[in-house]
Steps between C-alpha positions, in 0.01 A plus 500: 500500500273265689323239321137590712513888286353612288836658313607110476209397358521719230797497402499144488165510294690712239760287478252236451369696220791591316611103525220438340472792257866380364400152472191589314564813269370518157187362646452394122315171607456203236316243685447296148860405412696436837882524505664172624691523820828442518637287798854535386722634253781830462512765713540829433701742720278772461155283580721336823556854616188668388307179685716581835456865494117430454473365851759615695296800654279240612735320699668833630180648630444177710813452590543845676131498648615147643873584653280492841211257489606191738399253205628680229563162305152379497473868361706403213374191436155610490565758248729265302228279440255802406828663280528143332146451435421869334849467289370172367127649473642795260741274332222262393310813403799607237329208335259720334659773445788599249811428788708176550354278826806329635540302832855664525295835559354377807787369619716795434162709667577259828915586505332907501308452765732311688780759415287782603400353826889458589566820351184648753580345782898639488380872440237484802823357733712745393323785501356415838857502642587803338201678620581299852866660480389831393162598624467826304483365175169319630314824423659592154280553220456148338287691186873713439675212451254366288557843252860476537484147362284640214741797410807222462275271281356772299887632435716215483294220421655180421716587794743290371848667542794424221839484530553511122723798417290534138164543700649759724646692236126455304353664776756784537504545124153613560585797665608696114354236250128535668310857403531724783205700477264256593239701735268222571718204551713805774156580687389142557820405664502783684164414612597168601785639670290731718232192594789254567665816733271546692418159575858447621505780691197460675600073553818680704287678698262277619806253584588766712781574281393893429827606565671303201175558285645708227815317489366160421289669239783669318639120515226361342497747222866496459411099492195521171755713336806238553234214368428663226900431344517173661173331455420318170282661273461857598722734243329798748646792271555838624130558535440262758788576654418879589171373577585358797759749614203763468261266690756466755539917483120531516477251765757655755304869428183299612632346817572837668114548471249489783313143494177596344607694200796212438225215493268716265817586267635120512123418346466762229868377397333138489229570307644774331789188352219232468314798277763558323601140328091349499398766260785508263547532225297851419320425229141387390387222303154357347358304527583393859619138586343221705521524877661167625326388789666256577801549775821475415433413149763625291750345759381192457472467125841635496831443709421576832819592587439825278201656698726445867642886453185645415252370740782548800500825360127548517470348856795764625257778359171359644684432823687832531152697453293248757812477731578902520101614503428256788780593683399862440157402658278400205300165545677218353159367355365761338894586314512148385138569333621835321824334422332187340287773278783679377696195454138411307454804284887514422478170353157546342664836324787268351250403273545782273892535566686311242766265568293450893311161567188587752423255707347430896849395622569847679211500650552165684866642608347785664285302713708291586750754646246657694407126636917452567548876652180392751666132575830675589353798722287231655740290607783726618327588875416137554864315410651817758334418770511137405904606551448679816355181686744302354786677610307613848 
């Protein structure tokens, strides 16, 4: 990604934002009774690692876009300075608001950045050998991977792997204590299945890999099913289970399809699985709720870690239908339009579904996948012939 694009601009003006809509969020602003700042005191290992995560896409974005600049450390400096001047900005902010201003934020916002630069730079050098080394993965759909890395979160989120015998036997437990007719919970992993599929097979074949397509798709199935005993937390049941075996099923009947009618079937079975869990439960209630507007909301005022699941889940949907429809022909910006309106009057029909909280979040995620589809099918021509005269 060069630094003169637009695509880098962007991005890096969303990460901007969502530094800064972290930082800030309630918004509930009490400028007559000012917190006191706190230069030192106890840490907490949840606001150390909270305060790293918060800029360490920061520092990654730079420090791939600056593997190649000849002064790539006045690079980093420069944004260090701006990174340490808007982390002590929005800490002296948290003032007036109902959050805890601490200079330990800012500096654990500095190791972040600094961490994510070393962490950019590394990927950029590595995947520029690799793609040095094996030239046909230059043209591979970057947008596939990006799915594929959905489907995983969305299924085995933490993606922490145990070794306890008792969690393993939880999770295989599952299989006879968990109901078994469970129609919905089946479909949507076999929805997922189908999206996540088809984005490995298609990843195989532009790495000019067609010939081992199916194969490393029946691998990563076979590997969601195996995470499902082995990572913490899941206890998949039978349900889920034959869910993805019949994704995998419906997916291999699908692949022996001519192009067209396999892009157009991969997006009904998107939508079709978004459809089916943003307007559930079937039932009616009155008076509606409130529409949040307000993004991300009820992550925020809850644990964050709770939402991960179902907004990679949402994102795999929004990104299956834009991903398959443009790649069928459609125009990426008028897709990301209709899929921001459905994602829009999904949401604003959760008002009268009980036990659903409607709010603008969805919305922003379907946007934003159209924006990341567009930065990845941007950039793929450029960084292969960037290749080509490299290696010429």
């Amino acid at each position: 990604m060069d630094v003169r694009s637009r695509s880098f601009a962007v991005a890096v003006g969303l990460v901007w934002l969502l530094i800064v809509y972290g930082s800030l969020y309630p918004f509930q602003w009490d400028f007559a009774a000012p917190q006191a700042f706190i230069w030192s005191g106890r840490i907490g290992l949840v606001d150390l690692i909270e305060n790293i995560l918060l800029f360490l896409p920061l520092g990654a974005l730079l420090g791939w876009a600056a593997q190649w600049r000849l002064r790539r450390w006045w690079f980093f400096a420069g944004w260090f300075g701006v990174a340490l001047v808007v982390a002590g900005t929005l800490q002296w902010l948290q003032k007036y608001l109902p959050r805890t201003p601490a200079l330990s934020d800012v500096l654990f916002n500095m190791v972040g950045y600094v961490l994510g630069w070393g962490a950019g730079c590394v990927a950029r050098w590595r995947v520029g050998h690799l793609l040095v080394r094996h030239q046909g993965w230059a043209g591979a759909d970057r947008f596939a991977l990006v799915l594929i890395a959905l489907w995983w979160l969305a299924e085995l989120y933490p993606l922490i792997p145990t070794f306890d015998v008792s969690s393993v036997a939880q999770n295989v437990k599952s299989l006879w204590q968990l109901d078994l007719w469970q129609p919905r919970r089946m479909l949507l992993h076999a929805g997922m299945a189908v999206i996540g599929l088809s984005a490995v097979a298609h990843l195989a074949r532009t790495a000019q890999l067609a010939h081992r397509a199916r194969a490393v798709a029946g691998v990563a199935a076979a590997a969601v099913l195996a995470g499902k005993f082995v990572v913490v937390d899941q206890s998949p049941g039978m349900a889920v289970v034959l869910g993805i075996a019949g994704g995998w099923l419906l997916w291999r009947w699908m692949d022996a399809w001519p192009p067209g009618p396999r892009w157009a079937a991969t997006a009904w079975v998107a939508l079709a699985t978004y459809l089916l869990d943003a307007i559930w439960p079937w039932a009616w209630r009155t008076p509606p709720a409130d529409m949040a507007w307000m993004p991300f909301a009820s992550s925020l005022s809850t644990w964050v870690q709770s939402a991960i699941s179902a907004r990679a889940f949402e994102c795999l949907c929004f990104g299956g239908i834009l991903w398959s429809t443009v790649r069928n022909g459609a125009l990426l910006g008028g897709m990301t339009v209709c899929t921001a309106v459905l994602a829009f009057a999904c949401e604003w029909t959760q008002r009268y579904l009980p036990t659903r909280t409607a709010e603008i979040t969805s919305v922003v995620l379907a946007i934003g996948m159209g924006w990341l589809l567009s930065a990845c099918t941007a950039a793929r021509p450029v960084h292969a012939q960037r290749l080509r005269e490299r290696s010429a």
